[in-house]
N, C-alpha and C positions, 0 to 999 in steps of 0.2 A: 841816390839820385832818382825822382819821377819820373816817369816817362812825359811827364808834360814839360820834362828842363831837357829829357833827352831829346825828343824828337825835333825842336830847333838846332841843335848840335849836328845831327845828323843831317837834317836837308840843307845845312848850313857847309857841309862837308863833302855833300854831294853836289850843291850847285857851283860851290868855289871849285872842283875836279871839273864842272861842266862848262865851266867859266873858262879853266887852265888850257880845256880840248879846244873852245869855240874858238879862242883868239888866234889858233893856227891857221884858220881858214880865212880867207882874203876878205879884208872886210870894205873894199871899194872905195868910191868917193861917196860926197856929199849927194851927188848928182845921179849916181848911181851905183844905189849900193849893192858890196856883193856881197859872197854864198855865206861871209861871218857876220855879216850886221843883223840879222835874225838872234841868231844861237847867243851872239853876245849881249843882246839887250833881253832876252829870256834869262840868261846866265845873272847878269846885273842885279836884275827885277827879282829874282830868286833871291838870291844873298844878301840885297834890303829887306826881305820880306820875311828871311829866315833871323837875319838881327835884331832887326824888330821884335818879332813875338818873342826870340833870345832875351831880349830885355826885358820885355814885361812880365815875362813869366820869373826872371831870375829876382828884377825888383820888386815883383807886387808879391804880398806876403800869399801864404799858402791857401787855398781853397777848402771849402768842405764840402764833397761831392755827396748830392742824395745818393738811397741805395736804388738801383736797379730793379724792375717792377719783378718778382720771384716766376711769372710766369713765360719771359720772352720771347712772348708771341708781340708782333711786330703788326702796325695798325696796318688794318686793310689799304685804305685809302694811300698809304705810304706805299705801300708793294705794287699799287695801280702806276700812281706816279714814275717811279724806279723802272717797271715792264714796259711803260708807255714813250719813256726818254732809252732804254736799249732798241725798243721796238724802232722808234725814230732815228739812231743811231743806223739799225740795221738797213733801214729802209733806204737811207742815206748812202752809206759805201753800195748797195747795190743800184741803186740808179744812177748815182755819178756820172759812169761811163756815156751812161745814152742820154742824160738830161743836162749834161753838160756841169760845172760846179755852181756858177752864178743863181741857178735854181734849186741844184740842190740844196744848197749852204741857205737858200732864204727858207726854203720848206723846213727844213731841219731846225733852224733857231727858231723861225714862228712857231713850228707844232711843240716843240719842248718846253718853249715858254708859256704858252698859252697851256699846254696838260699841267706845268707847275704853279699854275692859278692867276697869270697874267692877265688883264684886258686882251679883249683879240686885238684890240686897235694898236695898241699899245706894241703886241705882239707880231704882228707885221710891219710896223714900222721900224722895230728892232730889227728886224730880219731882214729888210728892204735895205737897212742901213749899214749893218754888220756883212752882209753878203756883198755890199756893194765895197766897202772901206777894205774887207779882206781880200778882195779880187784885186783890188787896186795896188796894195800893197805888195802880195804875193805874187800877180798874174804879171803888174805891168811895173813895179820897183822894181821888184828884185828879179823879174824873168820868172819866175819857176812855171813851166809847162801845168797848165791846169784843162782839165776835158772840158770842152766846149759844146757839148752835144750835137744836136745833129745840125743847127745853123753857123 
């Protein structure tokens, strides 16, 4: 077996065990959902997404992979990218606390989007939108306590 039939197997076996754990957890009403409607719609979404590629990998016939360039130096421009989305990551868990999440979460998706070649427009408007839809979800569906900074 490849590992391109295994590795659907596997996340296929690990999201159905994440799936088995979420559904202990109370999953609320319609109106308000609790601590399991997260973990169970992450859990779901995995297990389609691990069948999926299950199937096309098992039904679409075999591939033939180029070989790999002999010297595996790895392009600049890539390692900028990659230093610039951890740098933004980093930047992110350390302000949280004092900038509250609503901003954090917009800085962090704009600047990552935009270092991976996005329009800036483009890239704050994702940000504006994603920072707004996941506060809304997380902050004020489901409750979960998120920093608020200093307002």
């Amino acid at each position: 077996m490849t590992i391109a039939r295994l590795v659907p197997l596997v996340i296929l076996a690990a999201s159905g065990f994440y799936l088995t754990q979420a559904v202990k957890l109370p999953l609320g009403t319609v109106a308000k959902p609790g601590a399991g409607f997260y973990p169970v719609a992450v859990a779901v979404f995995a297990c389609v997404v691990a069948l999926v590629a299950g199937a096309r990998v098992f039904l679409s016939p075999p591939a033939v992979r180029p070989e790999a360039p002999s010297g595996g130096a790895t392009d600049p421009a890539r390692r900028r990218r990659v230093a610039g989305a951890v740098g933004a990551l980093v930047a992110f868990c350390l302000t949280l606390p004092w900038i509250g999440y609503p901003i954090a979460a917009f800085g962090f998706v704009s600047v990552v989007l935009w270092g991976l070649g996005g329009r800036w427009q483009a890239a704050l408007l994702t940000g504006a939108l994603g920072s707004a839809g996941s506060y809304y979800l997380f902050g004020v569906l489901l409750d979960v306590p998120l920093p608020r900074g200093p307002w």
